[in-house]
C-alpha positions in Angstrom: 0.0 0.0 0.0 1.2 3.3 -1.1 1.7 6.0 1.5 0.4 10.1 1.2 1.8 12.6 3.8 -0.7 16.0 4.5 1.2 18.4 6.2 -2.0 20.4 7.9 -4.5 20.1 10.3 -7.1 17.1 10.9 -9.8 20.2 11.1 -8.7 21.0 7.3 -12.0 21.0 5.4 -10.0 21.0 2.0 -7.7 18.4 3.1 -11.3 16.3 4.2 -12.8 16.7 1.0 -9.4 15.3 -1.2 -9.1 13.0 1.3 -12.7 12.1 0.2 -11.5 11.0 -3.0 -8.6 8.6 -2.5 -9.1 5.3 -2.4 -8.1 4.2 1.3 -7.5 0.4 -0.1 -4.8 1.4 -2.6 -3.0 4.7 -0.3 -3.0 5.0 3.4 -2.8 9.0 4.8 -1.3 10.6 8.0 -2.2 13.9 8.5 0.4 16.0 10.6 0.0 19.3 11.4 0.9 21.6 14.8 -2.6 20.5 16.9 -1.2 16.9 16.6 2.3 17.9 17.8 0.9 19.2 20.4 -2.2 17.2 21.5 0.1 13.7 20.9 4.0 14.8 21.4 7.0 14.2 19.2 10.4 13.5 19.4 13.4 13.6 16.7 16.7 11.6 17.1 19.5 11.9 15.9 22.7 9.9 16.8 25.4 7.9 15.4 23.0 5.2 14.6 19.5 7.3 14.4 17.7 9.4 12.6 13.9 9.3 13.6 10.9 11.5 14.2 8.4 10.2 16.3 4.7 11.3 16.6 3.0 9.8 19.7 5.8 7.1 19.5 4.7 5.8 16.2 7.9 6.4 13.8 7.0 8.5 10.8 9.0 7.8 7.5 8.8 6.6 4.0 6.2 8.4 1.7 5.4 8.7 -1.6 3.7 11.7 -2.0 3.9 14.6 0.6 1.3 17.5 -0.2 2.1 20.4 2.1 -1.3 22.1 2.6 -1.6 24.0 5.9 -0.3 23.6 9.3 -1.6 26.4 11.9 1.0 28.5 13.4 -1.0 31.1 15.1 -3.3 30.7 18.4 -1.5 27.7 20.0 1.0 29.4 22.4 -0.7 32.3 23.4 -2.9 29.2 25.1 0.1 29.2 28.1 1.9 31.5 27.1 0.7 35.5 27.3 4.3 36.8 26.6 3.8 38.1 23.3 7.0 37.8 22.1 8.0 34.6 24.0 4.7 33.5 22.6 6.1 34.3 18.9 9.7 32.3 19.2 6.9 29.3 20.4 5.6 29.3 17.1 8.5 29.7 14.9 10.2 27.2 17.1 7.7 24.7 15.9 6.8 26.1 12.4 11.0 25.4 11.8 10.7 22.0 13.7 7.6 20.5 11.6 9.6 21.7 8.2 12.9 20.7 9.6 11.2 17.1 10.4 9.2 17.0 7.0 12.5 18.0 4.7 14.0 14.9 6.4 11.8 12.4 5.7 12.2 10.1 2.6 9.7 11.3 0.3 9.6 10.2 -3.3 7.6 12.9 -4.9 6.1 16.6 -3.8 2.5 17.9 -4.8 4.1 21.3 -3.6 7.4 21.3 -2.6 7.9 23.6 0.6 11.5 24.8 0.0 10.0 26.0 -3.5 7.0 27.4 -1.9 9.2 29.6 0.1 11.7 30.9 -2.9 8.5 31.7 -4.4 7.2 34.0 -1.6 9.9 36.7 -2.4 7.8 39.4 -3.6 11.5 40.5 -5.5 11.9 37.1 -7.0 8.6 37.5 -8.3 8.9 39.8 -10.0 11.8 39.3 -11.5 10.5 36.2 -12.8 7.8 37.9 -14.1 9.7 40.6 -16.1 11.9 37.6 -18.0 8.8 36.2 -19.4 6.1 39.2 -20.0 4.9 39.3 -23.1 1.9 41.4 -24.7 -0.7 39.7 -22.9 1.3 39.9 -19.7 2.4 43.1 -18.0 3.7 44.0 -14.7 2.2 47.2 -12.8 4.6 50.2 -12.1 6.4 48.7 -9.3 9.0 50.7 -7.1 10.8 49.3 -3.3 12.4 52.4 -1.5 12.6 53.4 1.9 12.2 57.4 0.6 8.7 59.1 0.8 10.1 61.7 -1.5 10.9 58.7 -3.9 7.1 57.1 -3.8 6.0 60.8 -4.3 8.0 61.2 -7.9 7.0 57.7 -9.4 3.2 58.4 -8.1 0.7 61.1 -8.3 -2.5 59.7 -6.8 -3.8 56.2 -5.6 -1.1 53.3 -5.3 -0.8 49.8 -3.5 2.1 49.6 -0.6 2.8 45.7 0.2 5.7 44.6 2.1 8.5 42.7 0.8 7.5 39.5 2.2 4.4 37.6 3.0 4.1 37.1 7.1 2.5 37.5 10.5 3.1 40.1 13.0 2.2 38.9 16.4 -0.8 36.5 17.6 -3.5 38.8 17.5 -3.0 41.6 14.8 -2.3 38.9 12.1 -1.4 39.2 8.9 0.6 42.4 6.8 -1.7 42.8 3.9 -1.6 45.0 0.9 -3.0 48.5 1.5 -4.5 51.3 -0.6 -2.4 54.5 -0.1 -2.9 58.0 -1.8 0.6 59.8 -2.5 -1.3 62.9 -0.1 -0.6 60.2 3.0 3.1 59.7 2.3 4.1 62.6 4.2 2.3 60.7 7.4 4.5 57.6 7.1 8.0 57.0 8.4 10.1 54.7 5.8 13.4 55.2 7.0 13.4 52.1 8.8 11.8 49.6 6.6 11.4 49.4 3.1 8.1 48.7 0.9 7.1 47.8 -2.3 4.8 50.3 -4.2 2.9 49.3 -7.2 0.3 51.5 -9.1 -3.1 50.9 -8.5 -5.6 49.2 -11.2 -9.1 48.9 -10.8 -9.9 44.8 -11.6 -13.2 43.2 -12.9 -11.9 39.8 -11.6 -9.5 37.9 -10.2 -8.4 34.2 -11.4 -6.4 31.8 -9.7 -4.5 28.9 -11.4 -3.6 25.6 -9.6 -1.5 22.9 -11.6 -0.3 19.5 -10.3 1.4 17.8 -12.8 0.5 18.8 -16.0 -3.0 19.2 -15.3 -4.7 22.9 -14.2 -7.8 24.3 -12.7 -8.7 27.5 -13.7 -11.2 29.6 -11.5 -12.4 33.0 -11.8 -13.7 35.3 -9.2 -16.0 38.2 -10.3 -15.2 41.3 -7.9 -17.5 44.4 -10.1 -15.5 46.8 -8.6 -16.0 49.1 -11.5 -19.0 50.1 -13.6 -18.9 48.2 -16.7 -20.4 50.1 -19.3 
């Protein structure tokens, strides 16, 4: 019997439903993710002789497909811990030790490899990539990362997106950095100096699409978002 890793939680309603459509006589599924850490315990050992991760004393090794969907990070340690910042080197101590574990696991083929997942968050990279291969039906918005107002102020004269570099949290409760819409007028309000931002021009969007491939196979779906009058 083949053997399919899912690195998330057992709560996943996306990982129940693909779960849904395996056949449980030909694969057999473990689903690890930080609420089983924590609710079972886990060890790693490494020795002259030893390289194991345990879950609940049950060795984990050996699959043939690993999909890494989506382990929870965030609401776990402030549970016992209400130091905010001890609270944070909680959960990047066991976000590193799940990926650390995973990466060393012998796995003979990735849905979504994780080390790629990350090179790919790289706002930077992204673009970059995007620039080698944009074509007529592919263009990148006016895109500037500075740390100098005055800077923002010369390459924009009204609305425009600020994003930061890199995809993350800040901090249990406030949660996630997210894209915002800034009007040049504001700039004068913000302090850069400290910590650089990407800046893209703003354009008004019908819809968005999002493309998920495995393999050579894709799904396309399209979100309608009217957020202009079509005429």
């Amino acid at each position: 019997m083949k053997k399919i890793l899912i690195v998330s939680e057992e709560y996943d309603l996306h990982v129940k439903k693909v779960i849904s459509f395996i056949d449980k006589y030909s694969w057999s599924i473990d689903v690890i993710g930080i609420e089983k850490l924590e609710k079972e315990g886990y060890i790693e050992i490494f020795n002259n002789t030893e390289n194991s991760f345990y879950i609940n004393k049950r060795k984990i090794k050996n699959y043939d497909i690993c999909w890494w969907r989506k382990p929870q990070y965030l609401d776990r340690s402030e549970k016992y811990l209400k130091n905010v910042n001890l609270s944070n080197i909680a959960e990047v101590e066991k976000k590193n030790f799940l990926l650390g574990s995973i990466l060393n696991i012998s796995i003979k083929k990735w849905v979504n490899n994780i080390l790629d997942i990350q090179n790919a968050s790289y706002k930077i990279n992204q673009l970059k990539v995007l620039n080698s291969i944009q074509n007529n039906s592919l263009s990148i918005p006016k895109t500037i990362i500075t740390n100098r107002n005055e800077i923002i102020s010369q390459y924009f004269k009204n609305k425009f997106i600020m994003k930061s570099i890199r995809s993350q949290n800040f901090g249990l409760e406030e949660g996630l950095i997210k894209s915002t819409l800034t009007h040049v007028e504001d700039i004068s309000k913000i302090n850069l100096n400290f910590s650089p931002v990407i800046c893209q021009e703003f354009i008004d969007k019908v819809s968005d699409i999002r493309v998920t491939i495995v393999g050579k196979k894709y799904l396309v779906q399209r979100y309608i978002l009217y957020l202009k009058k079509q005429k």
